[in-house]
Structure formats: C-alpha cells, structure tokens
ChimeraX commands (.cxc) that place a marker at each C-alpha (Angstrom):
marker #1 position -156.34,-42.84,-49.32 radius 0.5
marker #1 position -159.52,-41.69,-50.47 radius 0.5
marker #1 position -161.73,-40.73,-47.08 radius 0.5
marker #1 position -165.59,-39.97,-46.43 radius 0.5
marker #1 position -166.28,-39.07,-42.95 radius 0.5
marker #1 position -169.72,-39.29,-41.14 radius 0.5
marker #1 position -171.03,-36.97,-38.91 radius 0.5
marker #1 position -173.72,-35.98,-36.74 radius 0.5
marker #1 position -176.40,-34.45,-37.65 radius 0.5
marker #1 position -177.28,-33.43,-34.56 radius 0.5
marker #1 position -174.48,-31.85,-34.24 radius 0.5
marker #1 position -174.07,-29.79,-37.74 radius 0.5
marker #1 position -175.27,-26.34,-36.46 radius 0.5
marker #1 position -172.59,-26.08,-33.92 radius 0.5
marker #1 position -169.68,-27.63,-36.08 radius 0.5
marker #1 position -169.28,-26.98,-39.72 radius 0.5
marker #1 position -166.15,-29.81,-39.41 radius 0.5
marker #1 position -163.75,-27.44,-39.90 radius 0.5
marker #1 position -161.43,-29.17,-37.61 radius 0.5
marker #1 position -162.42,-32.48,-39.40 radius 0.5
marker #1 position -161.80,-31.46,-42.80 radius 0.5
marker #1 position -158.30,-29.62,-41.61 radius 0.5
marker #1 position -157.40,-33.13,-39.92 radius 0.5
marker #1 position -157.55,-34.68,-43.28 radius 0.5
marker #1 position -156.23,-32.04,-45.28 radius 0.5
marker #1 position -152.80,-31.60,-43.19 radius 0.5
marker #1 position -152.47,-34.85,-41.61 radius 0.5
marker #1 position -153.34,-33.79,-38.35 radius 0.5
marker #1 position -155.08,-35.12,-35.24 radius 0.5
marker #1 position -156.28,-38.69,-36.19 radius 0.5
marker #1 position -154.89,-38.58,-39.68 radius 0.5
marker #1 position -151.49,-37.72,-38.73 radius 0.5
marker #1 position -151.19,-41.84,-39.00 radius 0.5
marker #1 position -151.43,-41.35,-42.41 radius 0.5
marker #1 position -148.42,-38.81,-43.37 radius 0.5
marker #1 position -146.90,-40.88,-45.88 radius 0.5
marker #1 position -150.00,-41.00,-47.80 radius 0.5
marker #1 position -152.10,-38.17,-49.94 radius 0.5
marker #1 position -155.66,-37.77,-48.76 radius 0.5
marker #1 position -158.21,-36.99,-50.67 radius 0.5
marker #1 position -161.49,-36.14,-49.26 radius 0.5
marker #1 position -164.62,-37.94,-51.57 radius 0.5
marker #1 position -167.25,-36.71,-49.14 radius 0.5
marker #1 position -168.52,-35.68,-45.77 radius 0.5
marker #1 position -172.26,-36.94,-44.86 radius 0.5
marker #1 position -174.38,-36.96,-41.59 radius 0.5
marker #1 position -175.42,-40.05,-40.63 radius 0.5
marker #1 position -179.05,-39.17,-40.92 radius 0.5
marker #1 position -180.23,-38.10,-37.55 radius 0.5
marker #1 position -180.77,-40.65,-34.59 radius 0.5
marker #1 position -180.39,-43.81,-34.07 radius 0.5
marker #1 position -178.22,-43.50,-37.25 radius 0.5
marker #1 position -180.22,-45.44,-39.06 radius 0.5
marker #1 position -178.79,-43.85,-42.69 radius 0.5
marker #1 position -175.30,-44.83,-42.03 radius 0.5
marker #1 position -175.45,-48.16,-44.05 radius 0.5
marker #1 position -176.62,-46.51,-46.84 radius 0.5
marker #1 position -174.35,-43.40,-46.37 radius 0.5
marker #1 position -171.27,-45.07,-46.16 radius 0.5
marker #1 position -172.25,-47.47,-49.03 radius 0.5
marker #1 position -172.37,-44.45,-51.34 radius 0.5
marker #1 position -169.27,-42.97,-50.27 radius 0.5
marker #1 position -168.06,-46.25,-51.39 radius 0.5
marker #1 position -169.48,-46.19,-54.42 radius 0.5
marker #1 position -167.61,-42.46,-55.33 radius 0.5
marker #1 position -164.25,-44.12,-54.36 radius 0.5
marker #1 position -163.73,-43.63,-50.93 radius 0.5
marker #1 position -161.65,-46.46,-49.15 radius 0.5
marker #1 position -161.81,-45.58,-45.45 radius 0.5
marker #1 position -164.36,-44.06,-43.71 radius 0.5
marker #1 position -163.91,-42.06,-40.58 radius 0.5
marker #1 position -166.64,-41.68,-38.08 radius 0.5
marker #1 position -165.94,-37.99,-36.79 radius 0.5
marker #1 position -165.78,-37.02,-33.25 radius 0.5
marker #1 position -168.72,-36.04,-32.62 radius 0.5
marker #1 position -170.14,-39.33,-32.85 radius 0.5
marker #1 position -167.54,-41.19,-31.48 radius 0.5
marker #1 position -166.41,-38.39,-28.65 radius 0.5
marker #1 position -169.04,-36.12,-28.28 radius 0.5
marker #1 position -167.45,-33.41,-30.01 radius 0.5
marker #1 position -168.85,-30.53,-29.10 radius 0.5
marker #1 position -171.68,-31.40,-27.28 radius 0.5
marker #1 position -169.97,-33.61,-24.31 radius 0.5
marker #1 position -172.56,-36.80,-25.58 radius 0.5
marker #1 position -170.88,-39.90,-27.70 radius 0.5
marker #1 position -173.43,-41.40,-29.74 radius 0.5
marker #1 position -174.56,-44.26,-27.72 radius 0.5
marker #1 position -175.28,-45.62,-31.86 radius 0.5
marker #1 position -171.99,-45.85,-32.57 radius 0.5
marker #1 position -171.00,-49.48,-32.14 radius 0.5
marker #1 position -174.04,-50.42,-34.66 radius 0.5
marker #1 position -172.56,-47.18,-36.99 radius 0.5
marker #1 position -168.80,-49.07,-37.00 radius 0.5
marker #1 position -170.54,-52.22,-38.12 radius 0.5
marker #1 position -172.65,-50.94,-40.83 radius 0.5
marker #1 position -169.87,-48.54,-41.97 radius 0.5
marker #1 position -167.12,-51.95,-41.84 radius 0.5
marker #1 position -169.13,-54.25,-43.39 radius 0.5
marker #1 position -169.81,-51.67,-46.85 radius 0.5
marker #1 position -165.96,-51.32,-46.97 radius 0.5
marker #1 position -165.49,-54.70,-47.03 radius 0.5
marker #1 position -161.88,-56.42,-46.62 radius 0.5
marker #1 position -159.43,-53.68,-47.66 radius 0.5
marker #1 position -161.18,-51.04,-46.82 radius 0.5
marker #1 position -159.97,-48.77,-43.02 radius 0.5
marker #1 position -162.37,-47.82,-40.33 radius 0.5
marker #1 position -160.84,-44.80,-38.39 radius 0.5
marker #1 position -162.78,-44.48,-35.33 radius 0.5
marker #1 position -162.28,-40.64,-34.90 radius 0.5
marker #1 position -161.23,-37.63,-36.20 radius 0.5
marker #1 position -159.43,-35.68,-33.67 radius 0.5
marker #1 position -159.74,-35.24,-29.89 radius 0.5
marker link #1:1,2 radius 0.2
marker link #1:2,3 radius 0.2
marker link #1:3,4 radius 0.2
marker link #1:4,5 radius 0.2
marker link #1:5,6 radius 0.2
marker link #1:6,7 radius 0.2
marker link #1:7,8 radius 0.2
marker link #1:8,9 radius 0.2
marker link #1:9,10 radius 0.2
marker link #1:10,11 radius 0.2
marker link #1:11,12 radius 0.2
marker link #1:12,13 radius 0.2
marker link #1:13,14 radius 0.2
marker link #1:14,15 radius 0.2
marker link #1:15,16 radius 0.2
marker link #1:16,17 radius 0.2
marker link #1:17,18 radius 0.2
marker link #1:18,19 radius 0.2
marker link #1:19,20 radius 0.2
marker link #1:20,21 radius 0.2
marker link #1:21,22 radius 0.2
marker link #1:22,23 radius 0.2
marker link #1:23,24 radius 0.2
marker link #1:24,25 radius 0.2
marker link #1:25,26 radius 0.2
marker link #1:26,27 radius 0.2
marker link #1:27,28 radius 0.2
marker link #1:28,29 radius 0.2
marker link #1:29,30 radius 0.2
marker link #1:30,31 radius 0.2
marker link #1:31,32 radius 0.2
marker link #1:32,33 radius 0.2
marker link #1:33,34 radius 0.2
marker link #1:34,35 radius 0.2
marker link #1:35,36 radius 0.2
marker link #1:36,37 radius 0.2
marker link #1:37,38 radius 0.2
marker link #1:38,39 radius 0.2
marker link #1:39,40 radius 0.2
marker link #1:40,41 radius 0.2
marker link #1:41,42 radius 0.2
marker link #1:42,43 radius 0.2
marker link #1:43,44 radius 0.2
marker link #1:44,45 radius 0.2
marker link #1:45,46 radius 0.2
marker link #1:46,47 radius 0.2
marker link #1:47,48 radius 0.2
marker link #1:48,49 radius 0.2
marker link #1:49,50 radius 0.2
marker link #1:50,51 radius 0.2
marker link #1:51,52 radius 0.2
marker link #1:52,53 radius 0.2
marker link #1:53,54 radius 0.2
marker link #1:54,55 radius 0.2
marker link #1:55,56 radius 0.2
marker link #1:56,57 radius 0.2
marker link #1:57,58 radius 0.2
marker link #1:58,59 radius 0.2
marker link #1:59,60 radius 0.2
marker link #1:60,61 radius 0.2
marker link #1:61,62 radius 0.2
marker link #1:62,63 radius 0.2
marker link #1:63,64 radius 0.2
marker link #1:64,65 radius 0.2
marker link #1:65,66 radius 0.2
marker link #1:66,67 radius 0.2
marker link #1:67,68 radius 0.2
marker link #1:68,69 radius 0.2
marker link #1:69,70 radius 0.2
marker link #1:70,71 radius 0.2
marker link #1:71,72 radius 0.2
marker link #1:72,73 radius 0.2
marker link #1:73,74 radius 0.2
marker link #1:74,75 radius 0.2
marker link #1:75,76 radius 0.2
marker link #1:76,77 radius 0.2
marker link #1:77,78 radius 0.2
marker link #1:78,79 radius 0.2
marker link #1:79,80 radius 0.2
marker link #1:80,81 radius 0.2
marker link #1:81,82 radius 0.2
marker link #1:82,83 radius 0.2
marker link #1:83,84 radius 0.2
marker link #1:84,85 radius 0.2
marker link #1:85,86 radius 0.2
marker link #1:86,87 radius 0.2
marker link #1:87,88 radius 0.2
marker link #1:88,89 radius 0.2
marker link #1:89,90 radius 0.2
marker link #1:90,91 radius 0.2
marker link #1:91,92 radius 0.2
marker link #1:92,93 radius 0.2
marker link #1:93,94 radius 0.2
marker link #1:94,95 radius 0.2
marker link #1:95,96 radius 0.2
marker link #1:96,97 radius 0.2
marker link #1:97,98 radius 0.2
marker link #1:98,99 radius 0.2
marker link #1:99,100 radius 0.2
marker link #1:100,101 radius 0.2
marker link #1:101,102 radius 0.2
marker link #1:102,103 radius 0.2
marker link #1:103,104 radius 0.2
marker link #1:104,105 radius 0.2
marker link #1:105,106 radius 0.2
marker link #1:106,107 radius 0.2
marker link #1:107,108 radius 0.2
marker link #1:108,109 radius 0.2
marker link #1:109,110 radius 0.2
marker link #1:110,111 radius 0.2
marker link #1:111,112 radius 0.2
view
C-alpha cells in the first residue's frame, strides 16, 4: 500500500504525528489491518485549516505521487488530542474518496 494521511492543521503544534507515522510504519493501531502488506508512507499533509476546504486538492496530489489509500488521522476524525472531531469530516471523506477513485482505500482513522 502506498498511504498519505491528512491531518489537522489545527492541531499540528500539539502533535507532530508521531503516533500516526509509527501506526503506519509497524502496523499498529488502525494499520494493524494491513500486516500482510508493506506500507510505504508517500506523504503526510494538513488539510489546510478549517472548514477543510484544501482537502480535495491535498488528497488529489497525494494521488498524483502514488499514494493509493488515504487515511484521515485522528485528529480529524477523533479529536485527537484536542477532545473536538472535525465536524468537516464527512465532506473531507467525500472529497478524499472521490480523488481515489474505484480502487483506491479510505481508512477513516489512524489510531484511537
């Protein structure tokens, strides 16, 4: 699999995904679905500040440097660390599954 993961940006100074970018790297958290696959991480992007409106174009670049899934990270779609989900996400899922295109996998989070 080759992953890009969105993040907050209003979350970046409290989280440099450490725990996102370990997830991937050891199959752990969300990604332990994935241990009979090699994952290889293509990028890591905010989604461009509220409402998220830099997510279509985000994702479509990740796309465009090879990535295959796309994983929203917690702290959009749990509130990781702040406590606060993004109330964008639904719209974020949509723009995110429509530049992957058939074939392409949506992971909703990264871990809990």
């Amino acid at each position: 699999m080759k992953l890009g993961i969105i993040r907050c940006q209003q979350t970046e100074h409290l989280c440099p995904g450490t725990k996102c970018l370990q997830g991937a790297q050891h199959h752990l958290y969300n990604f332990e679905q994935f241990k009979d696959e090699p994952i290889e991480l293509i990028g890591m992007v905010s989604c461009g500040g509220c409402p998220g409106k830099q997510v279509n174009a985000r994702a479509a670049e990740l796309v465009k440097r090879g990535a295959d899934a796309i994983a929203l990270a917690s702290c959009i779609s749990r509130g990781n660390p702040i406590g606060y989900p993004c109330p964008f996400k639904a719209k974020q899922k949509q723009m995110v599954e429509a530049q992957l295109g058939e074939g392409g996998r949506f992971i909703e989070f990264t871990h809990e």
